[in-house]
N, CA, C and O atoms as a GROMACS GRO file, in nm:
protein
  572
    1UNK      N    1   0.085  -0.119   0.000
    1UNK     CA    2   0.000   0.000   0.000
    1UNK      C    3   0.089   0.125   0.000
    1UNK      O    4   0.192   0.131   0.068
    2UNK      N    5   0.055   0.205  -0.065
    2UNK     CA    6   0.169   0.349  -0.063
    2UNK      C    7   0.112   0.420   0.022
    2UNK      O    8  -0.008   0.442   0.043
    3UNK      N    9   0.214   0.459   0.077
    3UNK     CA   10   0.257   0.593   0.182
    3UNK      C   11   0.143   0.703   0.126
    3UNK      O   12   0.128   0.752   0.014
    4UNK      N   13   0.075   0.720   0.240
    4UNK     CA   14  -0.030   0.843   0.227
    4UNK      C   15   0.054   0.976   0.272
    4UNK      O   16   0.090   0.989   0.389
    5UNK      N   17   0.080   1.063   0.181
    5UNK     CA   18   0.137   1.201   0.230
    5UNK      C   19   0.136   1.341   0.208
    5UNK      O   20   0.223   1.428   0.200
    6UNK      N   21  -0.054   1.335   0.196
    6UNK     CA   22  -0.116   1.400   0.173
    6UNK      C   23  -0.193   1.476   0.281
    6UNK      O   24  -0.239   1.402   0.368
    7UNK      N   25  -0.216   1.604   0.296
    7UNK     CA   26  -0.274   1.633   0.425
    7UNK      C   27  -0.376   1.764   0.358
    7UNK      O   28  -0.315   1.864   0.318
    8UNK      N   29  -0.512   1.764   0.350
    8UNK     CA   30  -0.610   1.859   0.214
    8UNK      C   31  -0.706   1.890   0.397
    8UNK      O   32  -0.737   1.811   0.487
    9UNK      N   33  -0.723   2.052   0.378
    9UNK     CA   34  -0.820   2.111   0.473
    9UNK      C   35  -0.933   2.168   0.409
    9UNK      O   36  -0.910   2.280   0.364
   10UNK      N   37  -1.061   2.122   0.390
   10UNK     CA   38  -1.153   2.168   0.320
   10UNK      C   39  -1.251   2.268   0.382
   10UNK      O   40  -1.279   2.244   0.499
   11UNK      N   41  -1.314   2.387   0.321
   11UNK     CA   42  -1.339   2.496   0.402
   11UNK      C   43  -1.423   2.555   0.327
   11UNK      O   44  -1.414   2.677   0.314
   12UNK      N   45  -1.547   2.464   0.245
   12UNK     CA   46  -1.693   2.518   0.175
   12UNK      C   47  -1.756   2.615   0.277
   12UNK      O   48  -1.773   2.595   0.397
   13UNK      N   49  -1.787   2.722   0.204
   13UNK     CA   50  -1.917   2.749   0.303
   13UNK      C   51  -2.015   2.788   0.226
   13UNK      O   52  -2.027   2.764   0.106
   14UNK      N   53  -2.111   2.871   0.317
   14UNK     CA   54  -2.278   2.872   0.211
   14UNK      C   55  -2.247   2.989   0.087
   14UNK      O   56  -2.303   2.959  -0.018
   15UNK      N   57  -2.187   3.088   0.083
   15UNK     CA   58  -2.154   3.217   0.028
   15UNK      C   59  -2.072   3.183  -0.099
   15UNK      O   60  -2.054   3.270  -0.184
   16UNK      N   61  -2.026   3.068  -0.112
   16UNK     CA   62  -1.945   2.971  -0.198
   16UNK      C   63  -1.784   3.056  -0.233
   16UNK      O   64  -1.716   3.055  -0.335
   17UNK      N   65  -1.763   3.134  -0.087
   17UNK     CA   66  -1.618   3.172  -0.131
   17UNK      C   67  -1.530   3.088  -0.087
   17UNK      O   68  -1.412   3.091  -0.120
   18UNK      N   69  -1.579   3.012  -0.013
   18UNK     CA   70  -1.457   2.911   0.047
   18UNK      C   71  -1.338   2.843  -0.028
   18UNK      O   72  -1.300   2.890  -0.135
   19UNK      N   73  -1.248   2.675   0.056
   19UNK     CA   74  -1.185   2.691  -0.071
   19UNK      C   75  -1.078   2.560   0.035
   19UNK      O   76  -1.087   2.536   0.155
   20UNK      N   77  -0.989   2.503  -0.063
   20UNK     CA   78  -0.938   2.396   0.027
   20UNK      C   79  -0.765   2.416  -0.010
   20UNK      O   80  -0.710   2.445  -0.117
   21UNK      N   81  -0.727   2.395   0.082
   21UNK     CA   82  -0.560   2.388   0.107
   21UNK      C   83  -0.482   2.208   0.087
   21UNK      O   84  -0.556   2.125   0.138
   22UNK      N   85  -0.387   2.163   0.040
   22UNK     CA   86  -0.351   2.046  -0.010
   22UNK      C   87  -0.217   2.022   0.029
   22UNK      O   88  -0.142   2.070  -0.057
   23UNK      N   89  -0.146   1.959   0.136
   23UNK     CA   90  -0.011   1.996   0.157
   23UNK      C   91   0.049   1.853   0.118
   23UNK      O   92   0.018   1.764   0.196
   24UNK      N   93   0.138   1.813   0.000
   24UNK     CA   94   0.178   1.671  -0.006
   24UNK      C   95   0.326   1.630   0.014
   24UNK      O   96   0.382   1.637  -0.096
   25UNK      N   97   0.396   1.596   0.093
   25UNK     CA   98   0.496   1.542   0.098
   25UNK      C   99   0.566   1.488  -0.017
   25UNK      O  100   0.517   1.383  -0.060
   26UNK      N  101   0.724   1.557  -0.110
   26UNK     CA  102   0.733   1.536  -0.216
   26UNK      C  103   0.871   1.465  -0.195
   26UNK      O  104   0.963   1.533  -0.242
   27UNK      N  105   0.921   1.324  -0.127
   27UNK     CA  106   1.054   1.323  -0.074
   27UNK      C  107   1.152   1.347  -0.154
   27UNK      O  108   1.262   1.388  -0.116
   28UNK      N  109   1.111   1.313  -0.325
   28UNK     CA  110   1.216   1.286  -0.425
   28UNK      C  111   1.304   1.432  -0.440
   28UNK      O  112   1.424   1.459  -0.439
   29UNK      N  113   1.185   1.508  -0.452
   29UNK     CA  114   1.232   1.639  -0.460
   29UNK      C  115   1.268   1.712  -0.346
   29UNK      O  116   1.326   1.819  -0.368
   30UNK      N  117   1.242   1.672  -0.192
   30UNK     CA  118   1.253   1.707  -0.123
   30UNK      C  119   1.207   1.864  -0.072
   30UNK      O  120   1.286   1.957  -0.062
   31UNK      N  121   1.044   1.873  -0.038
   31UNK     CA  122   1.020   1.958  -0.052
   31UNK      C  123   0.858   1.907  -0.024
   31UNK      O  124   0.811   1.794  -0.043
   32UNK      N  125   0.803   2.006   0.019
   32UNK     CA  126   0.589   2.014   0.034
   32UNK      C  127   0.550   2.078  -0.070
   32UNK      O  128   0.592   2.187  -0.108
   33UNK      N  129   0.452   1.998  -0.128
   33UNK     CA  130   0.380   2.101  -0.257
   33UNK      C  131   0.228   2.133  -0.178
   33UNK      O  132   0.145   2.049  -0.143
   34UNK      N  133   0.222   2.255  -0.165
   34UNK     CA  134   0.080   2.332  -0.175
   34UNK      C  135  -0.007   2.359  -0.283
   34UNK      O  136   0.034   2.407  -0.389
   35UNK      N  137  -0.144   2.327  -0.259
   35UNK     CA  138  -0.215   2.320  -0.414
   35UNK      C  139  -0.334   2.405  -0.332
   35UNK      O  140  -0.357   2.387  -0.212
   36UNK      N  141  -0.396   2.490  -0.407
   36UNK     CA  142  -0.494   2.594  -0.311
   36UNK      C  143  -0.611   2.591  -0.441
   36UNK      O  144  -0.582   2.615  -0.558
   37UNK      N  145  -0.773   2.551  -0.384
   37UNK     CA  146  -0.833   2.571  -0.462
   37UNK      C  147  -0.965   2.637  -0.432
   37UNK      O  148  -1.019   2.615  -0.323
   38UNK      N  149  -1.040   2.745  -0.555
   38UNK     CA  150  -1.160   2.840  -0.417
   38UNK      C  151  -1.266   2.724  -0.474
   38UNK      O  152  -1.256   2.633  -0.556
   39UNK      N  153  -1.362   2.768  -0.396
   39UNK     CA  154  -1.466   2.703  -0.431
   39UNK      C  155  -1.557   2.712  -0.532
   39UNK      O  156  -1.605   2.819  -0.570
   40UNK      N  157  -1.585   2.604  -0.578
   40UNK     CA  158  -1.680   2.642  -0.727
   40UNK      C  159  -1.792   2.538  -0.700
   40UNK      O  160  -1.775   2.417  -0.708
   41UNK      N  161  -1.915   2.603  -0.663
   41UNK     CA  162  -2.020   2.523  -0.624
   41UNK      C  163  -2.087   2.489  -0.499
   41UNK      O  164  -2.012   2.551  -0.425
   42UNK      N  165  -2.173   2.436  -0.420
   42UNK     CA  166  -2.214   2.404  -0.306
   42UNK      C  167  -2.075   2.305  -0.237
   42UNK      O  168  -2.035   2.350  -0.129
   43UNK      N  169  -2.026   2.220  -0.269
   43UNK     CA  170  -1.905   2.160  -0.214
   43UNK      C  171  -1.783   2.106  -0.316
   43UNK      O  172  -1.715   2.008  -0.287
   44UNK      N  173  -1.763   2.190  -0.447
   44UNK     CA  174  -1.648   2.136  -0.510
   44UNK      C  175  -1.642   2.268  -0.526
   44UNK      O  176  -1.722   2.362  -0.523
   45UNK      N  177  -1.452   2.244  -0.555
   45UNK     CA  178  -1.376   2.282  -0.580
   45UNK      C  179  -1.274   2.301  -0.708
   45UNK      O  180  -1.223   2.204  -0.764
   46UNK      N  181  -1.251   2.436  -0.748
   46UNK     CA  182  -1.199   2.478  -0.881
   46UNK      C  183  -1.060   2.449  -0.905
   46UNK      O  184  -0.977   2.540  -0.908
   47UNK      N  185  -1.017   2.273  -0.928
   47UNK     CA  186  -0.895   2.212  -0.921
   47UNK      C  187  -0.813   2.235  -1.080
   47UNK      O  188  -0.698   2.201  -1.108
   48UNK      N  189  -0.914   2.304  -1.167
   48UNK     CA  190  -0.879   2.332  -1.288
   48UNK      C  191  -0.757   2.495  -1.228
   48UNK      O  192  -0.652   2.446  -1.271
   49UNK      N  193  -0.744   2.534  -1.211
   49UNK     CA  194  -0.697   2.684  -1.203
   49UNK      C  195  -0.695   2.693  -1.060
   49UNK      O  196  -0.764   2.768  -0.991
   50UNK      N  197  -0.600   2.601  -1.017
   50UNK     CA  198  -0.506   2.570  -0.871
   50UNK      C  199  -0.466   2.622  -0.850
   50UNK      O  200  -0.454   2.685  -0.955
   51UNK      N  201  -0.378   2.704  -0.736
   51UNK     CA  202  -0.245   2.755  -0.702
   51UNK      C  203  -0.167   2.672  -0.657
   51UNK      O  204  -0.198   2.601  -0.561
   52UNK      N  205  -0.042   2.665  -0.722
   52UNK     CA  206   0.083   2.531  -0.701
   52UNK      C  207   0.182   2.641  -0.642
   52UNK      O  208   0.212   2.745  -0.700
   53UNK      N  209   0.240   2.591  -0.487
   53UNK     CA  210   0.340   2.648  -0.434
   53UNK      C  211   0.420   2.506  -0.378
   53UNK      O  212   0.361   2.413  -0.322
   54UNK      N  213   0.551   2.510  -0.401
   54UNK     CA  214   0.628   2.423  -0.379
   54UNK      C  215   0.788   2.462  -0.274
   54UNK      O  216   0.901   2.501  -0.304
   55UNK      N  217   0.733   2.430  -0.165
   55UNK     CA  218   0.812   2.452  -0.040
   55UNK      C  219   0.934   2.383   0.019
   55UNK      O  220   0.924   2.273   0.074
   56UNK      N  221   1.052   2.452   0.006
   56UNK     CA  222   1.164   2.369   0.046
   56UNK      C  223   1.121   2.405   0.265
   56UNK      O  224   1.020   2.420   0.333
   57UNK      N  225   1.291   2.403   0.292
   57UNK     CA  226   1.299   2.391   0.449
   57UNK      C  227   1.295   2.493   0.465
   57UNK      O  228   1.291   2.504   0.588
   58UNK      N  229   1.292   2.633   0.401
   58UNK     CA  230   1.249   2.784   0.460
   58UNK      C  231   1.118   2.794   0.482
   58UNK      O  232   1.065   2.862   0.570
   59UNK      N  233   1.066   2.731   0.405
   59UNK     CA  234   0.924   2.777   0.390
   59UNK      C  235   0.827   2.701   0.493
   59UNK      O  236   0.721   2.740   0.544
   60UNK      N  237   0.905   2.562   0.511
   60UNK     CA  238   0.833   2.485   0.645
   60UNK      C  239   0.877   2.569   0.776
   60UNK      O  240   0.793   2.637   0.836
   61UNK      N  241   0.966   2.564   0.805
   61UNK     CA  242   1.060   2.691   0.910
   61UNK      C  243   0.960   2.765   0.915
   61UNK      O  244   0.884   2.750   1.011
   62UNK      N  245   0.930   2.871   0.811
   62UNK     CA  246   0.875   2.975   0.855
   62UNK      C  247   0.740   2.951   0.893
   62UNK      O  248   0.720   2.988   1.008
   63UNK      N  249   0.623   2.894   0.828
   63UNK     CA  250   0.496   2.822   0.872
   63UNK      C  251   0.498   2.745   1.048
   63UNK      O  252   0.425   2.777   1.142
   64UNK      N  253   0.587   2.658   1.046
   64UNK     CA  254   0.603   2.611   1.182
   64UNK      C  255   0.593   2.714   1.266
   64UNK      O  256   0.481   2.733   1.314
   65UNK      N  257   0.713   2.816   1.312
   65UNK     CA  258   0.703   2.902   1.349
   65UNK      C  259   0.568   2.979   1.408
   65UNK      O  260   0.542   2.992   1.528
   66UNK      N  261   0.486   3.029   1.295
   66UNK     CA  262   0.378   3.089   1.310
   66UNK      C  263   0.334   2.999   1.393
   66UNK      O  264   0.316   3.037   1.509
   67UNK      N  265   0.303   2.842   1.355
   67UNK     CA  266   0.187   2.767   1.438
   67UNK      C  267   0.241   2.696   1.560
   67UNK      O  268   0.167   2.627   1.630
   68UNK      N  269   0.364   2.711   1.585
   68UNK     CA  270   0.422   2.688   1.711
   68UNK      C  271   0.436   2.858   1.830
   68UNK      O  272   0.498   2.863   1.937
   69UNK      N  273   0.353   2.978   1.761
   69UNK     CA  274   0.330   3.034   1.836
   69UNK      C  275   0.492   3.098   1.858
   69UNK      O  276   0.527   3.092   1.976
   70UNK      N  277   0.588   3.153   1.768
   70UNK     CA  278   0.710   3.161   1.763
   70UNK      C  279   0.706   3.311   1.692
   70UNK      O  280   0.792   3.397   1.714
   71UNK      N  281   0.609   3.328   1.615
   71UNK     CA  282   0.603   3.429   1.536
   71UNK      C  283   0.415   3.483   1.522
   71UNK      O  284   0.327   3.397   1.525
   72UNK      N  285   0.386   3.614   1.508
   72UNK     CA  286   0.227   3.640   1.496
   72UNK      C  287   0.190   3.577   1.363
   72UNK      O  288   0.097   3.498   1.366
   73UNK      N  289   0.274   3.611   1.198
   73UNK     CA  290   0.256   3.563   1.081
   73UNK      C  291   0.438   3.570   1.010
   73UNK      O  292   0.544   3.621   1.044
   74UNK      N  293   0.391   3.491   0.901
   74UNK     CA  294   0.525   3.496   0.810
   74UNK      C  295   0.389   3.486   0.690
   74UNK      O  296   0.272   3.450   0.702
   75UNK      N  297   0.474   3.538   0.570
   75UNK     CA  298   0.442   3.601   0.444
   75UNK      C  299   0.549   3.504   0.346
   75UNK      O  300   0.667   3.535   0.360
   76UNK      N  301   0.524   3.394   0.252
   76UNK     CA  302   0.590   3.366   0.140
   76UNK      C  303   0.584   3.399   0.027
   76UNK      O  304   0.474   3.410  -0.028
   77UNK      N  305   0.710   3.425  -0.044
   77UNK     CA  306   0.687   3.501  -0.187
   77UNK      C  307   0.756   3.393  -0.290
   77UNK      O  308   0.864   3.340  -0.264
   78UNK      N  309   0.700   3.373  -0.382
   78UNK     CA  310   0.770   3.264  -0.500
   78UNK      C  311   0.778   3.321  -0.638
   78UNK      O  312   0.673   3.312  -0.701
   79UNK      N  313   0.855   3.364  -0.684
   79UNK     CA  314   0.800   3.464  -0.796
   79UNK      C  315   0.877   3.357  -0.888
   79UNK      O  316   0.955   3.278  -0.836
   80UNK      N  317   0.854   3.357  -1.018
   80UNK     CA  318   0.921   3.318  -1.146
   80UNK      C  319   0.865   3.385  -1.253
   80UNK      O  320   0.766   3.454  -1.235
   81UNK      N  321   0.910   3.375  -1.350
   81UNK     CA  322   0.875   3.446  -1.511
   81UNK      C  323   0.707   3.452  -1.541
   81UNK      O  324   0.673   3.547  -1.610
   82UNK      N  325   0.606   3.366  -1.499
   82UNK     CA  326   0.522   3.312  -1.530
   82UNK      C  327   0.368   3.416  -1.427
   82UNK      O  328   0.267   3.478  -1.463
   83UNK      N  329   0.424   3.386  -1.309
   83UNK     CA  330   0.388   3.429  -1.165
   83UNK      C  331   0.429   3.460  -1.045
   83UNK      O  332   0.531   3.401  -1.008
   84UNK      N  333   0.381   3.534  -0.973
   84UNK     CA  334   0.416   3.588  -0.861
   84UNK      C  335   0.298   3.514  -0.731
   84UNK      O  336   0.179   3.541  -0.713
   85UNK      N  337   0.402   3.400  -0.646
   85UNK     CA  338   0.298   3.328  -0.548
   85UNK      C  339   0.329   3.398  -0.447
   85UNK      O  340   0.430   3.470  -0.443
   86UNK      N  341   0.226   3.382  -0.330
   86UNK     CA  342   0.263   3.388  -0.235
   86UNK      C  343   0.157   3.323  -0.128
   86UNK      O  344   0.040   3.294  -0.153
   87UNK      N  345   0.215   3.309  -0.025
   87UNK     CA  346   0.137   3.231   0.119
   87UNK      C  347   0.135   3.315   0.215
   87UNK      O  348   0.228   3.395   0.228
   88UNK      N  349   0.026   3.313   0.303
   88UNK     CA  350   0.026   3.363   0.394
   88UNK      C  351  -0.031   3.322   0.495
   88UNK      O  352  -0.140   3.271   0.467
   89UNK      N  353   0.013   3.320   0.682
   89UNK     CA  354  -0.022   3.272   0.776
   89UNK      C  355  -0.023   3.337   0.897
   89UNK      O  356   0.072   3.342   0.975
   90UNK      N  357  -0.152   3.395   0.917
   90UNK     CA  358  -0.120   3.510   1.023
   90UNK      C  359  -0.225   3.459   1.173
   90UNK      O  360  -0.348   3.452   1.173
   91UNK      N  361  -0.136   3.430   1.283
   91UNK     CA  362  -0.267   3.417   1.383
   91UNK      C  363  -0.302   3.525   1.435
   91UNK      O  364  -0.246   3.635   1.434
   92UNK      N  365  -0.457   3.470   1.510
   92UNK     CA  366  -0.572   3.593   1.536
   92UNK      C  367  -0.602   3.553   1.674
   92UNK      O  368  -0.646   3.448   1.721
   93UNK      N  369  -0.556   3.698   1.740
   93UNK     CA  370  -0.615   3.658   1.860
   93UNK      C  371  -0.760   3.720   1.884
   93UNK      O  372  -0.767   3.814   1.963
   94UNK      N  373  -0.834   3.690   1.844
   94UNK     CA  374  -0.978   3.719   1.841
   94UNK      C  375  -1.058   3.580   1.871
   94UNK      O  376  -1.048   3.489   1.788
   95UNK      N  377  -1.151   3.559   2.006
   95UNK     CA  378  -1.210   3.457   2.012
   95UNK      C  379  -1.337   3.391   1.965
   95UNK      O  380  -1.392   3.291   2.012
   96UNK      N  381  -1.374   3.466   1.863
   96UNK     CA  382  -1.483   3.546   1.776
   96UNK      C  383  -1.493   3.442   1.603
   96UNK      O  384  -1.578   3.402   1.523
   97UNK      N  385  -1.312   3.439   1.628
   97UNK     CA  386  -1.255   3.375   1.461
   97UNK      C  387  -1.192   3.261   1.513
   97UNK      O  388  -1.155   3.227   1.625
   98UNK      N  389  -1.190   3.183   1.343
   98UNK     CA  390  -1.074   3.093   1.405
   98UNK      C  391  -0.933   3.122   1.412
   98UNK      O  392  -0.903   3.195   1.319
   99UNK      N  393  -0.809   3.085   1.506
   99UNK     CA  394  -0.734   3.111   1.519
   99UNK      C  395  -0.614   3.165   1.449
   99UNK      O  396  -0.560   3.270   1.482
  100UNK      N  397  -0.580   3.101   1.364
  100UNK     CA  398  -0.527   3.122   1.211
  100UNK      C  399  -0.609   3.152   1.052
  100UNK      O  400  -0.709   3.091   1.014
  101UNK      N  401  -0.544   3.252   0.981
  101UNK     CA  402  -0.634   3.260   0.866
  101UNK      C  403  -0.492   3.203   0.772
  101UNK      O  404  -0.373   3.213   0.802
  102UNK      N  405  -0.552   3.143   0.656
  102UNK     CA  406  -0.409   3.072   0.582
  102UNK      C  407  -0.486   3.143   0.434
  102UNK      O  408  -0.607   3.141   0.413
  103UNK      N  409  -0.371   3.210   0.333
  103UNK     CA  410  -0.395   3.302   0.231
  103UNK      C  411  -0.322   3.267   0.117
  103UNK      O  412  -0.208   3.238   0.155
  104UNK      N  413  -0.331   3.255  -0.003
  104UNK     CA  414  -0.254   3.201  -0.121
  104UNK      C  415  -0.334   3.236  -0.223
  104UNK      O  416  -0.451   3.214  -0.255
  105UNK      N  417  -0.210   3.315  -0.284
  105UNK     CA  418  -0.262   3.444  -0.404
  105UNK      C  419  -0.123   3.366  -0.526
  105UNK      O  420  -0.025   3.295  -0.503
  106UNK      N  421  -0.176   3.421  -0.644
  106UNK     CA  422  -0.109   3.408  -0.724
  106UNK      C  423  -0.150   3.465  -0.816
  106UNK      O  424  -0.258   3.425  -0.859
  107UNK      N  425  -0.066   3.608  -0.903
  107UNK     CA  426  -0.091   3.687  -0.957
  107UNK      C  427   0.000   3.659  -1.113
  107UNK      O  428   0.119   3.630  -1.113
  108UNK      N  429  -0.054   3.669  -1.197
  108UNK     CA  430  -0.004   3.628  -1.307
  108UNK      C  431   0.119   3.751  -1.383
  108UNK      O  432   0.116   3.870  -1.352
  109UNK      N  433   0.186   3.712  -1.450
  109UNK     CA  434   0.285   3.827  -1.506
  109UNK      C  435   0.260   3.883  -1.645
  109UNK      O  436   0.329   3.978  -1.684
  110UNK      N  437   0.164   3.830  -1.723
  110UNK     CA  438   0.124   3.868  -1.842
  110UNK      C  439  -0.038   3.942  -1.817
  110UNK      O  440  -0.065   4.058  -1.848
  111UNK      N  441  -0.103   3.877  -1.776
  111UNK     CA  442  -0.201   3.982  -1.740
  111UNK      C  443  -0.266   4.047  -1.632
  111UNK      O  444  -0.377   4.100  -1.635
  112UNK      N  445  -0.169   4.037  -1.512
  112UNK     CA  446  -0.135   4.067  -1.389
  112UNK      C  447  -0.322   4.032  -1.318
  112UNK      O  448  -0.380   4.090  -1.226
  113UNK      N  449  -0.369   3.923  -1.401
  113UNK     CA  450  -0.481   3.880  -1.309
  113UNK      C  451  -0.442   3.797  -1.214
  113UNK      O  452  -0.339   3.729  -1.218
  114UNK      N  453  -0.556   3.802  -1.089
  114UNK     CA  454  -0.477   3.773  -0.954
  114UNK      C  455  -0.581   3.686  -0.876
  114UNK      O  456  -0.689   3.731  -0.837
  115UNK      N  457  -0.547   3.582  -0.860
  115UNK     CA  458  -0.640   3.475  -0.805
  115UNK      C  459  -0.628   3.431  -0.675
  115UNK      O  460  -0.509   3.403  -0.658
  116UNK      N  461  -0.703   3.407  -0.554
  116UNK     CA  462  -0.695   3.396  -0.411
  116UNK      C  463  -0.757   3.311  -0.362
  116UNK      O  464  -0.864   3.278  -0.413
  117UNK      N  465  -0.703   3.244  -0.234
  117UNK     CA  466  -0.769   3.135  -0.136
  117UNK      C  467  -0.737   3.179  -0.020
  117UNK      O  468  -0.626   3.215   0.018
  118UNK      N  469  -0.850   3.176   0.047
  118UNK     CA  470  -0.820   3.245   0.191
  118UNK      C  471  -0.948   3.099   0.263
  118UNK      O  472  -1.053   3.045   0.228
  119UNK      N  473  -0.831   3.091   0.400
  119UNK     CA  474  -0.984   2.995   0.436
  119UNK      C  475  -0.895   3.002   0.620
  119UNK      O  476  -0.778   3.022   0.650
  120UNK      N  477  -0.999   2.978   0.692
  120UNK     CA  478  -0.932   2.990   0.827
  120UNK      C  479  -0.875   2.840   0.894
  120UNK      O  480  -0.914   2.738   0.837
  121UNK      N  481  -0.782   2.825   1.017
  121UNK     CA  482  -0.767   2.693   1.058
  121UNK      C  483  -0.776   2.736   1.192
  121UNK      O  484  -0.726   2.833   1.250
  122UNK      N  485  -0.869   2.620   1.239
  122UNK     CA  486  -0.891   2.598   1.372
  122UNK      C  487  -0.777   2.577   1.428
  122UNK      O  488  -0.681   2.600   1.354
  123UNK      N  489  -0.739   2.521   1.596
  123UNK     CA  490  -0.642   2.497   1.680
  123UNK      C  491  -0.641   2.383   1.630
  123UNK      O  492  -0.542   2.360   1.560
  124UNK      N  493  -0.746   2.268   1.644
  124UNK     CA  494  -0.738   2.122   1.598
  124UNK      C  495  -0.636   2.084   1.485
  124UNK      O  496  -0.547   1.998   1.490
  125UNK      N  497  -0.680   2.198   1.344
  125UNK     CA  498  -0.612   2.195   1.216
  125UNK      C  499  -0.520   2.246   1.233
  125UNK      O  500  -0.441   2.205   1.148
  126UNK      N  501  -0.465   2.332   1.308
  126UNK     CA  502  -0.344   2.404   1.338
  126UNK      C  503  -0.263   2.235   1.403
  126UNK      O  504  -0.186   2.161   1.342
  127UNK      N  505  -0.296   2.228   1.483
  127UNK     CA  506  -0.214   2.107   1.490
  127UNK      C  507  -0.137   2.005   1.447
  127UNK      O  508  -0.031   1.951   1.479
  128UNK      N  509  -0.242   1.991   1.345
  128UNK     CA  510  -0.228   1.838   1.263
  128UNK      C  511  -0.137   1.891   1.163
  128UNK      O  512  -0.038   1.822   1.138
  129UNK      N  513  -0.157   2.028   1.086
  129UNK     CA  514  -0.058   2.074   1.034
  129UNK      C  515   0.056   2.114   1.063
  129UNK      O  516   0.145   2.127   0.979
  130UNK      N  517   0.071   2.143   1.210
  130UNK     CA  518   0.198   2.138   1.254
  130UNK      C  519   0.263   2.036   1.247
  130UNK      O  520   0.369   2.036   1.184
  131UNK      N  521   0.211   1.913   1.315
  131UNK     CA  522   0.282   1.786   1.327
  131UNK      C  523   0.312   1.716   1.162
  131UNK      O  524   0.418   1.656   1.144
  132UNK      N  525   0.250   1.725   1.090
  132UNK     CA  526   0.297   1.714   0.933
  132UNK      C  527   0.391   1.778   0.862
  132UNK      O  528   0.453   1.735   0.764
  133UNK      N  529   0.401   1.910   0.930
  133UNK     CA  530   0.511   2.003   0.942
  133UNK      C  531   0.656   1.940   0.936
  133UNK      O  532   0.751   1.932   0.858
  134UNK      N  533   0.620   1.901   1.060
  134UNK     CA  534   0.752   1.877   1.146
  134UNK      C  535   0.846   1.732   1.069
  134UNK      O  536   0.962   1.693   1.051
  135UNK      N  537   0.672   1.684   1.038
  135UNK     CA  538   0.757   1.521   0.955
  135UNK      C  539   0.793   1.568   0.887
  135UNK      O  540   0.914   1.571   0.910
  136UNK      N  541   0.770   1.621   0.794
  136UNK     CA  542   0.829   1.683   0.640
  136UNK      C  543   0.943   1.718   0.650
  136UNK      O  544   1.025   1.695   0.560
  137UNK      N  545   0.977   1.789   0.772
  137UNK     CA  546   1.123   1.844   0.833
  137UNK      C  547   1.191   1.726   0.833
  137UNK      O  548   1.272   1.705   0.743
  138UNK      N  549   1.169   1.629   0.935
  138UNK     CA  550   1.275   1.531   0.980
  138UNK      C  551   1.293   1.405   0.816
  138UNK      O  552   1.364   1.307   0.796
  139UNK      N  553   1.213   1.460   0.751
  139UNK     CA  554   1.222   1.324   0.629
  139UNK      C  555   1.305   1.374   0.517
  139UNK      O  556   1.365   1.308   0.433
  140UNK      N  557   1.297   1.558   0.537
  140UNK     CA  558   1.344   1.541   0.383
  140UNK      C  559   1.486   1.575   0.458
  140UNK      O  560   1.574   1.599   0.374
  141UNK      N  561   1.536   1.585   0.608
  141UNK     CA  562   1.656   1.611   0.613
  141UNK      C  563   1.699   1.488   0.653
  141UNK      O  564   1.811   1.496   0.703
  142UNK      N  565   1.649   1.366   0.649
  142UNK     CA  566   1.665   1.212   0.643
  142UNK      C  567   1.692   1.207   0.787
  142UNK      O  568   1.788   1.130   0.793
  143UNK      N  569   1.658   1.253   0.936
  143UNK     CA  570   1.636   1.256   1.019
  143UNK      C  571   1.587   1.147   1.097
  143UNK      O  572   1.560   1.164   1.216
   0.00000   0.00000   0.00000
C-alpha cells in the first residue's frame, strides 16, 4: 500500500467563497507542494486553475514558526517568469474567529490577473498541520 502524504483542509461554506488547502509530501524532490483551490459550487472545488506552491525547508521553518506560536505571521513570496505566489499565515487573537487565517494568491505576469484562497484553521487543524510540518522536516533532512 503506498505511503499516504497528503494532508487537504476543506473549508466550503454557504456564500461559496470558500476553498481547500492540499499539503503533499514530495521526498524525491525534497520539498511540500501546496495546491490551493476556491470554491466552485455548493461543495467542489476549482482544481482546474489551482495555485501550485512548492516549499523547500524555509518555507516549512517559517509556517512552523507561526503555528508553534514563535512568530504572529510569516508572508511567502515565490516569484518566477510566469507568476508571482505567495502564502500567507497570520494568527488571530480574536475569540470570535478561528485562530489562524491561511492566504494564497497568485498573480499572473502577463495579465497581472490575480487569483486567491483564503480559508481559516482551527487549533485542531493548526495542529495536525503542525505535526505534518515537522515530519516533512525530519524526512526530507533524512532525520
Amino acid at each position: 500500500m503506498p505511503e499516504n502524504t497528503e494532508y487537504a483542509i476543506y473549508k466550503p461554506n454557504s456564500r461559496g467563497s470558500g476553498g481547500v488547502l492540499r499539503f503533499d509530501l514530495n521526498r524525491e524532490k525534497a520539498c511540500v507542494f501546496l495546491d490551493a483551490a476556491s470554491q466552485k459550487g455548493e461543495k467542489q472545488f476549482d482544481w482546474e486553475t489551482k495555485i501550485t506552491m512548492k516549499w523547500g525547508l524555509s518555507d516549512l521553518g517559517s509556517t512552523l514558526a507561526v503555528l508553534q506560536g514563535r512568530m504572529p505571521q510569516t508572508k511567502l513570496f515565490h516569484k518566477s517568469e510566469k507568476a508571482t505566489s505567495t502564502f500567507e499565515i497570520t494568527y488571530r487573537d480574536d475569540p470570535e474567529r478561528a485562530p489562524y487565517l491561511l492566504s494564497v494568491t497568485r498573480q499572473e505576469t502577463a495579465d497581472k490577473s490575480l487569483r486567491k484562497v483564503a480559508i481559516p484553521l482551527t487549533h485542531a487543524e493548526a495542529a495536525i498541520l503542525e505535526t505534518g510540518i515537522r515530519t516533512a522536516i525530519a524526512r526530507i533532512l533524512g532525520w
